[in-house]
C-alpha positions as CSV (number, residue, x, y, z in Angstrom):
1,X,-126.5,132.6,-160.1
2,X,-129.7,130.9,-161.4
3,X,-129.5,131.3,-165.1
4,X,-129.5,134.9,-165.5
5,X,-130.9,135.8,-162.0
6,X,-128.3,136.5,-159.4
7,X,-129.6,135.4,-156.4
8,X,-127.4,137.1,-153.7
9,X,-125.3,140.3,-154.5
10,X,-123.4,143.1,-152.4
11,X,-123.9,141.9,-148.9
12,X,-122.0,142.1,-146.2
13,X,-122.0,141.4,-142.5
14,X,-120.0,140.3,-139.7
15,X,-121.2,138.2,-136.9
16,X,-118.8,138.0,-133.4
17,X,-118.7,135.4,-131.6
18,X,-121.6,135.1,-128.6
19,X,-123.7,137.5,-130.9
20,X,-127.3,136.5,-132.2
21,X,-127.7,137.0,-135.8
22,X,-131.1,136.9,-137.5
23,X,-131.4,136.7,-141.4
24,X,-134.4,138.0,-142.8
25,X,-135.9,139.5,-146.0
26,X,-138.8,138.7,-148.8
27,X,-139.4,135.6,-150.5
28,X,-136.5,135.0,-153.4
29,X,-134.5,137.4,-152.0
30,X,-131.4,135.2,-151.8
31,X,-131.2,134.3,-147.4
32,X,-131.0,130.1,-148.4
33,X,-128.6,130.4,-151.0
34,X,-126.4,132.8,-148.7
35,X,-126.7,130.5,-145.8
36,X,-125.6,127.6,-148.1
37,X,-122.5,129.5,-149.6
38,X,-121.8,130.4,-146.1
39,X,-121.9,126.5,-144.5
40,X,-120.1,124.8,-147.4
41,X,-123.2,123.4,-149.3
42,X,-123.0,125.9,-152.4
43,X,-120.4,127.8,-153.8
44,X,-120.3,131.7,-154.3
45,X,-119.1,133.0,-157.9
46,X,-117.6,135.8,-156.7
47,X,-116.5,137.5,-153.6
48,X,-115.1,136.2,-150.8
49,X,-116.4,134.8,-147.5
50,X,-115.3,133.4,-144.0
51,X,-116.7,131.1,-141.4
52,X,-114.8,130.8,-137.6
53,X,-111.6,132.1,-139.9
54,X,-111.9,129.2,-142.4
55,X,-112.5,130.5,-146.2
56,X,-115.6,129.4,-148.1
57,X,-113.9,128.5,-151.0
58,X,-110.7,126.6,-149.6
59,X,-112.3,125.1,-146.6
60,X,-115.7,123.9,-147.3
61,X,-115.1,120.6,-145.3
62,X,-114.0,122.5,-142.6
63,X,-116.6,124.5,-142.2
64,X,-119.0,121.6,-142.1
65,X,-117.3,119.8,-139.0
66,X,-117.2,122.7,-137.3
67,X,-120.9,123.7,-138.0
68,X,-121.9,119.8,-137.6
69,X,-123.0,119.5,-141.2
């Protein structure tokens, strides 16, 4: 959240391996922050989220090595 603006809420998606995955929508409507909850850089609030089987919230660092961030 920003304030008292929540910037990404209720999404979902799954993205299998060898797949292309394009992530698009208007201005402000919350793909940056999603991308940096999803690599490590941010984290969510709420929910839960997983990257090659690692876990947003407990393996951040992970994430990163594997992604090359």
């Amino acid at each position: 959240m920003f304030g008292d603006f929540t910037a990404v809420d209720a999404i979902t998606f799954e993205v299998k391996k060898g797949e292309i995955f394009g992530f698009l929508g208007a201005n402000g409507a919350g793909k940056t922050t999603a991308m940096k909850m999803l690599i490590g850089i941010s984290t969510p609030t709420s929910g839960e989220a997983q990257v090659a089987g690692f876990d947003v919230y407990k393996n951040a660092e992970d994430i990163k090595k594997i992604l090359g961030i």
